[in-house]
C-alpha positions as a printed NumPy array, in Angstrom:
array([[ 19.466,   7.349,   9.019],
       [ 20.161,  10.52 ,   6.797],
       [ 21.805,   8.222,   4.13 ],
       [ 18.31 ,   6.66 ,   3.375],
       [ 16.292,  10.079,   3.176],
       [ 16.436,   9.695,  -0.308],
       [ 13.5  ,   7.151,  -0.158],
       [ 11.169,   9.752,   0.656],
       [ 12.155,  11.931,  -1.941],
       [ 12.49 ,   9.234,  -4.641],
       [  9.037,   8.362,  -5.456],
       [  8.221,  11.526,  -7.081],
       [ 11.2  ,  11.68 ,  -9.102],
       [  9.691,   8.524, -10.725],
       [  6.403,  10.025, -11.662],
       [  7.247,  11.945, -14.564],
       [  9.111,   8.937, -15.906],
       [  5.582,   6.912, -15.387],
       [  4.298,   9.759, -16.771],
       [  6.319,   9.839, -20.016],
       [  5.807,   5.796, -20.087],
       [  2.328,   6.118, -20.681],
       [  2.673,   8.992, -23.104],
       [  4.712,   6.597, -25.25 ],
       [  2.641,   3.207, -24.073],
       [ -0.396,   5.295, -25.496],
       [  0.9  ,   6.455, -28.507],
       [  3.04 ,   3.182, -29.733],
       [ -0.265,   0.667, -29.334],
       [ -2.135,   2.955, -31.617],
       [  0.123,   2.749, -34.1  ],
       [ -0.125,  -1.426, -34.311],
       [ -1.889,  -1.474, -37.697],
       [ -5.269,  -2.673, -37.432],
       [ -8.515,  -1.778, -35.6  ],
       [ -9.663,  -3.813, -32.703],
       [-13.139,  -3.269, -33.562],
       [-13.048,  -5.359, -36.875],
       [-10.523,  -7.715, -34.76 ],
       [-13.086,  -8.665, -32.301],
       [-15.967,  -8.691, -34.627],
       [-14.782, -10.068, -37.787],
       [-13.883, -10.035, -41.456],
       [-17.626,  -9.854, -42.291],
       [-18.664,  -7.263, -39.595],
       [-20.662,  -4.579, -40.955],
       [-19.719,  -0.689, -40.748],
       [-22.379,  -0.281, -38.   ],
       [-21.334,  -2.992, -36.003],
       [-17.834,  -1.9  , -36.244],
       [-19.365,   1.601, -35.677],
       [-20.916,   0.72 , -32.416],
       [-18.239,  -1.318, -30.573],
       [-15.406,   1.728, -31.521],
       [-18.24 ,   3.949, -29.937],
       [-18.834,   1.709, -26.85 ],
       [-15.094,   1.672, -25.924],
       [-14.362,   5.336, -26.74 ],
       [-11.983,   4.507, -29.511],
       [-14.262,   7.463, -32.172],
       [-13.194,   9.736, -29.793],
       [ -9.918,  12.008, -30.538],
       [ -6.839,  11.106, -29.498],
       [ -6.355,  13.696, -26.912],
       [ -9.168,  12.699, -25.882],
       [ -8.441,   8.846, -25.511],
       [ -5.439,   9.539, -23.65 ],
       [ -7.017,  12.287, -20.926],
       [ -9.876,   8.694, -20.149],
       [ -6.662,   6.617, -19.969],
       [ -4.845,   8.786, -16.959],
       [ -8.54 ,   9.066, -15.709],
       [ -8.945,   5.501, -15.103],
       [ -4.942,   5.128, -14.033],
       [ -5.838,   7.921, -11.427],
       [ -9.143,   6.083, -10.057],
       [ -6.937,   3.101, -10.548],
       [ -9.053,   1.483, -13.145],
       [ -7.024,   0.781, -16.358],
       [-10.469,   0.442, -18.494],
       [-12.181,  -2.421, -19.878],
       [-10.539,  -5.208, -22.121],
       [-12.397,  -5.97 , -25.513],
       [-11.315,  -9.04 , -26.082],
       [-11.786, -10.525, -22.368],
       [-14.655,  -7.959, -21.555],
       [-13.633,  -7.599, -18.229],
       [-11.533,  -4.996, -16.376],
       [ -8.004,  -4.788, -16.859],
       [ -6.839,  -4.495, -13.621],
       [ -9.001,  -7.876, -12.542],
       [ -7.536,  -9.894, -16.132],
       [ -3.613,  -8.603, -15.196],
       [ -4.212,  -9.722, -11.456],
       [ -5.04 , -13.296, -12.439],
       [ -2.331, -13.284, -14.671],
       [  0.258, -12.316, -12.211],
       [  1.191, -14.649, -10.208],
       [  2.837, -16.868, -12.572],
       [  4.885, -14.164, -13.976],
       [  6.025, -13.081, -10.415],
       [  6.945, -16.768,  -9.451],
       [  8.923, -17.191, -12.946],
       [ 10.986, -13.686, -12.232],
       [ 11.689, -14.479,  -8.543],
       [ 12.764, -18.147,  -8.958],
       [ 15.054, -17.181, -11.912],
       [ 16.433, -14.489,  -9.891],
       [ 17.46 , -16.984,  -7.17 ],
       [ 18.913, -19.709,  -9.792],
       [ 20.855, -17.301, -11.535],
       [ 22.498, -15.596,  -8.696],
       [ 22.798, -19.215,  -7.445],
       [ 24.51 , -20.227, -10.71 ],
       [ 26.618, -16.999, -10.784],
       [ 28.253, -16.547,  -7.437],
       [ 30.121, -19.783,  -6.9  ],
       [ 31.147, -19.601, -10.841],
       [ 32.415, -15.921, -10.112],
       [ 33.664, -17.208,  -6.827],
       [ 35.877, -19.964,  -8.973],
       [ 37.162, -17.674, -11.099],
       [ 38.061, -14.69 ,  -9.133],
       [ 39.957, -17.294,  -6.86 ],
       [ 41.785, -18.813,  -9.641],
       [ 42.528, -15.873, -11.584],
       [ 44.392, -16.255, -14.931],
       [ 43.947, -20.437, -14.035],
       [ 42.369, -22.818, -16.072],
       [ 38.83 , -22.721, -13.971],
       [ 38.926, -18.755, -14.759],
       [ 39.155, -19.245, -18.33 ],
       [ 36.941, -22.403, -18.167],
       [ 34.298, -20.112, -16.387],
       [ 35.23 , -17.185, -18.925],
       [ 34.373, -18.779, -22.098],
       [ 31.291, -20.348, -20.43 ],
       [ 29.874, -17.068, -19.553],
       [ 30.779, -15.607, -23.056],
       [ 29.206, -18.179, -25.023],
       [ 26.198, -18.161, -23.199],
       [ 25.821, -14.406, -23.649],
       [ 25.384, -15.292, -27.454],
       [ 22.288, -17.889, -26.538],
       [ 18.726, -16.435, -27.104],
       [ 16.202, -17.131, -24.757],
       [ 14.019, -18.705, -26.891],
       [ 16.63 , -21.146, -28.308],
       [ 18.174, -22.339, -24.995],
       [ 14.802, -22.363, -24.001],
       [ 13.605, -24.913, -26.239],
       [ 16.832, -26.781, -26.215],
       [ 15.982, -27.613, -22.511],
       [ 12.662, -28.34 , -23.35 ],
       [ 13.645, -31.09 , -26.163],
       [ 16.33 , -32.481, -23.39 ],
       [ 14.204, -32.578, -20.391],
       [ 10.549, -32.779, -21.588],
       [ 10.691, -34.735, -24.35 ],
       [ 13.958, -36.85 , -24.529],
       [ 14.206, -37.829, -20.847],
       [ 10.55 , -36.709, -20.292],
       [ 11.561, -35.591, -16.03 ],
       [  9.523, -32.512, -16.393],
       [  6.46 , -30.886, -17.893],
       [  6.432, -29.713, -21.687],
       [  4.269, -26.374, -20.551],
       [  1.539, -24.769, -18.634],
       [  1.157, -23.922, -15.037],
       [ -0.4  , -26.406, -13.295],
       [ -2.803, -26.539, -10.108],
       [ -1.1  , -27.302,  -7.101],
       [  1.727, -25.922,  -5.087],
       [  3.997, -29.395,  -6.687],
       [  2.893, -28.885, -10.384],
       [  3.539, -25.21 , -10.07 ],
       [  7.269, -25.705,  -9.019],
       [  7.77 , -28.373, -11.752],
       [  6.137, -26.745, -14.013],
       [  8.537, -23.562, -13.391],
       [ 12.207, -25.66 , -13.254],
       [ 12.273, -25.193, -17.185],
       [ 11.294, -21.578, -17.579],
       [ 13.461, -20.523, -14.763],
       [ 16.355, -22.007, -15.707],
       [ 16.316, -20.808, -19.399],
       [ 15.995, -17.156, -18.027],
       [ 18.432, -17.879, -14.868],
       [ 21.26 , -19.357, -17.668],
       [ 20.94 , -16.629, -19.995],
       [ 21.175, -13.735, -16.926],
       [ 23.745, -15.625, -14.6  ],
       [ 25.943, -14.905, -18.024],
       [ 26.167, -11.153, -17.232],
       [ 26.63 , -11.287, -13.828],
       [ 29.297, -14.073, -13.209],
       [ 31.5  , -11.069, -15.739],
       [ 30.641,  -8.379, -13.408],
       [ 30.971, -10.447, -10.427],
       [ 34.079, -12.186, -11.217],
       [ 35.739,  -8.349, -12.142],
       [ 34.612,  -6.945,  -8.975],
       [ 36.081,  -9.942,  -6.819],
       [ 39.449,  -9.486,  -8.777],
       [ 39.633,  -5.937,  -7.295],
       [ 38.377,  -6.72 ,  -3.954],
       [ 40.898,  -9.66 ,  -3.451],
       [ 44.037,  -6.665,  -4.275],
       [ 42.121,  -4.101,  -2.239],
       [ 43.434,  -2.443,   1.376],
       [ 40.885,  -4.045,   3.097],
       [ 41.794,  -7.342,   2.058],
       [ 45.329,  -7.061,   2.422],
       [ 44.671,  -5.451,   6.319],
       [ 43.035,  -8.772,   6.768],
       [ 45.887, -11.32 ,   5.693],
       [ 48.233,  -9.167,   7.967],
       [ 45.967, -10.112,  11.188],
       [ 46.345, -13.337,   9.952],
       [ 43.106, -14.402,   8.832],
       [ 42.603, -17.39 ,   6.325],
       [ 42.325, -16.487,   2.948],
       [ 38.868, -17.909,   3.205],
       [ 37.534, -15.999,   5.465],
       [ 39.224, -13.357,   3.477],
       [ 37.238, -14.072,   1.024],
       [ 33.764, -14.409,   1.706],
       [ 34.03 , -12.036,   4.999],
       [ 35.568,  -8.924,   3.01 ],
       [ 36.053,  -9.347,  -0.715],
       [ 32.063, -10.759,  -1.705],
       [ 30.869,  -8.149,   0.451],
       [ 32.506,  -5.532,  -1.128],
       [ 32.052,  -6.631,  -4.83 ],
       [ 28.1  ,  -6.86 ,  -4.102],
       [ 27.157,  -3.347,  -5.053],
       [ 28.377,  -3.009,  -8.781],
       [ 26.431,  -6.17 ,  -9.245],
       [ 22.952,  -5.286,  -7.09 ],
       [ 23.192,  -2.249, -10.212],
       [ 23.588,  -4.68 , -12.695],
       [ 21.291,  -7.235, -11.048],
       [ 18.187,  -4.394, -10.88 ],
       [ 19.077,  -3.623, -14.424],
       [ 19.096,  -6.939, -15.603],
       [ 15.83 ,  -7.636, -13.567],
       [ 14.134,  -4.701, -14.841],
       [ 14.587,  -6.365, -19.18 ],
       [ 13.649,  -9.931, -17.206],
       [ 10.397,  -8.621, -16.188],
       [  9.924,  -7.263, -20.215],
       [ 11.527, -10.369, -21.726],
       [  9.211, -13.024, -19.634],
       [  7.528, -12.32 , -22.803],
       [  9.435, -14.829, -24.677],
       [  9.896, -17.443, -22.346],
       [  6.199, -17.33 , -21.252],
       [  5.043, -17.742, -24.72 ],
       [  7.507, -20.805, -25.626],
       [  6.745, -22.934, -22.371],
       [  2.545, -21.717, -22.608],
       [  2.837, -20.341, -19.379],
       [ -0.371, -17.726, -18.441],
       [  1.489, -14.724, -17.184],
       [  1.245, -11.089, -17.928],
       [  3.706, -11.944, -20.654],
       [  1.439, -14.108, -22.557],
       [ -1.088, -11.942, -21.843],
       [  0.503,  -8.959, -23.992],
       [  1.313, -11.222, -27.027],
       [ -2.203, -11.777, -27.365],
       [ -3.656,  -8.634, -26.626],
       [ -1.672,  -7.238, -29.109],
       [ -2.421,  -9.321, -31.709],
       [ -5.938,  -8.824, -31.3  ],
       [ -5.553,  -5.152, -30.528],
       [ -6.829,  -5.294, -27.163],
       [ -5.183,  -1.342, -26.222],
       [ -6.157,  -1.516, -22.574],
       [ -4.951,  -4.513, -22.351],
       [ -1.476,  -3.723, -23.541],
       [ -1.46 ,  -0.353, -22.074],
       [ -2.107,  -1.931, -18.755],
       [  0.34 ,  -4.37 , -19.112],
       [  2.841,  -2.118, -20.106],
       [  1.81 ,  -0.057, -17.221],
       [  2.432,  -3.053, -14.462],
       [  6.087,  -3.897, -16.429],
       [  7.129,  -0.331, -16.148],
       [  6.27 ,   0.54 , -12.611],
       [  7.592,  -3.214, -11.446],
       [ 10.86 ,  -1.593, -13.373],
       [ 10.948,   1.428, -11.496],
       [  9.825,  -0.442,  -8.236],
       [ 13.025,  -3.126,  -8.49 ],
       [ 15.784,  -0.164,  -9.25 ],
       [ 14.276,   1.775,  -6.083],
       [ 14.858,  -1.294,  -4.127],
       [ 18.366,  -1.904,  -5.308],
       [ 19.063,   1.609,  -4.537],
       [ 17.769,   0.642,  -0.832],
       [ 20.098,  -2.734,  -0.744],
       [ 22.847,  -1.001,  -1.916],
       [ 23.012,   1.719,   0.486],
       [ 22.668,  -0.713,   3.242],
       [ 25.32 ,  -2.819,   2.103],
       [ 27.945,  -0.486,   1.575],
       [ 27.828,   2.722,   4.299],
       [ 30.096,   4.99 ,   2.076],
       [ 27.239,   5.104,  -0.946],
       [ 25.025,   8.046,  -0.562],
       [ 22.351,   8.803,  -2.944]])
């Protein structure tokens, strides 16, 4: 068990870099040009109007100032009050979160889905037509934007074969899921891109390595070879690259949220921040960082329990 004392260390090696997040969170919405104040209230708002809500929501106060109420309310785990929704953050983000979760864990699935059997081919069939096949597919899909592929599907399955819902959530378990087959996908294409490379690479090596080669001698079918020994083995460069990738998902659901309407945290930030809602986005931002930091603390879990000789 000493090779997993690092998770009891590990946590507070990530505070100063939530620390430092909100530091920059802080100072980054405040420089969105703009006040929310004349945002909320209007082009015709008077100065003490304006006045008033800027004094109601601490935002005459200095800087400094600002910032020492913002890790007040993080440490009472309050995250203030939005102006736009005038409710608390932390109550607005937690009814936005469950659609954002569901997209990030079903394209998570798809993608690995997607990207093992097409590393799988190609490692297999090295230098072969299905490796290049798989190659070129992979590259070109690296060069596809989110948004793009995401509205290609959308033209192709919502509104030339019309199989699935345009946007939105919906209200039961069934709409939820269908409603979630064309946002997944889009983000499950453009990340199963990265890892069927990294994959692929790392089953190359495996398939030449010792371990693989003991096996053949005993006699062992390639096959068993294969998926006994050499995916094993290539898991742990890509559970990095996975926890990586997962971390700019959770930031870019963003994008796809706001093409296929669907009310998630990502949503959520677009329009806070064009309204200049700063709790809103600062608690947002907040969420998206420590999920980050939460995913790459779990990877480094899964990847010390896959392979033995990894310490960290």
């Amino acid at each position: 068990m000493h090779r997993y004392r690092f998770v009891l260390t590990r946590p507070l090696q990530f505070l100063p870099v939530i620390f430092g997040i909100s530091i920059i969170t802080f100072i980054l919405v405040r420089l969105i040009p703009g006040d929310p104040a004349r945002n909320l209230l209007g082009a015709r708002a008077t100065p003490s109007a304006i006045a008033k809500i800027r004094a109601q929501y601490g935002l005459d106060e200095p800087m400094w100032q600002q910032y020492f109420y913002f890790l007040k309310n993080l440490a009472d785990g309050e995250m203030g009050k939005s102006i736009l929704y005038k409710i608390d953050v932390l109550k607005l983000i937690a009814t936005r979160v469950e659609p954002t979760i569901a997209l990030v864990l079903s394209s998570v699935v798809l993608a690995v889905l997607i990207a093992v059997p097409m590393a799988a081919l190609a490692a297999r069939n090295s230098g072969k037509a299905p490796d290049h096949i798989v190659r070129v597919v992979s590259t070109f899909g690296i060069g596809f934007p989110p948004f793009w592929l995401g509205l290609m599907l959308m033209i192709l399955f919502s509104v030339k074969l019309d199989v699935l819902p345009v946007s939105g959530y919906g209200a039961t378990f069934g709409d939820k899921l269908a409603h979630l087959i064309l946002p997944s996908l889009t983000v499950a294409l453009s990340l199963s891109t990265v890892l069927v490379r990294s994959l692929r690479a790392a089953m190359i090596e495996s398939l030449k390595s010792d371990v693989a080669t003991a096996a053949r001698a005993r006699g062992m079918p390639e096959r068993i070879v294969f998926w006994r020994h050499v995916v094993p083995n290539s898991l742990v460069p890509t559970i990095n690259l996975l926890a990586v990738n997962i971390g700019w998902l959770i930031g870019g659901t963003v994008v796809v949220e706001s093409v296929f309407a669907l009310p998630g945290m990502g949503q959520l930030l677009v329009r806070a921040i064009f309204s200049r809602d700063y709790m809103v986005v600062q608690g947002v931002a907040m969420v998206f960082a420590c999920a980050t930091v939460l995913v790459n603390f779990i990877a480094d879990i899964v990847t010390v329990a896959v392979d033995p000789r990894v310490k960290l």
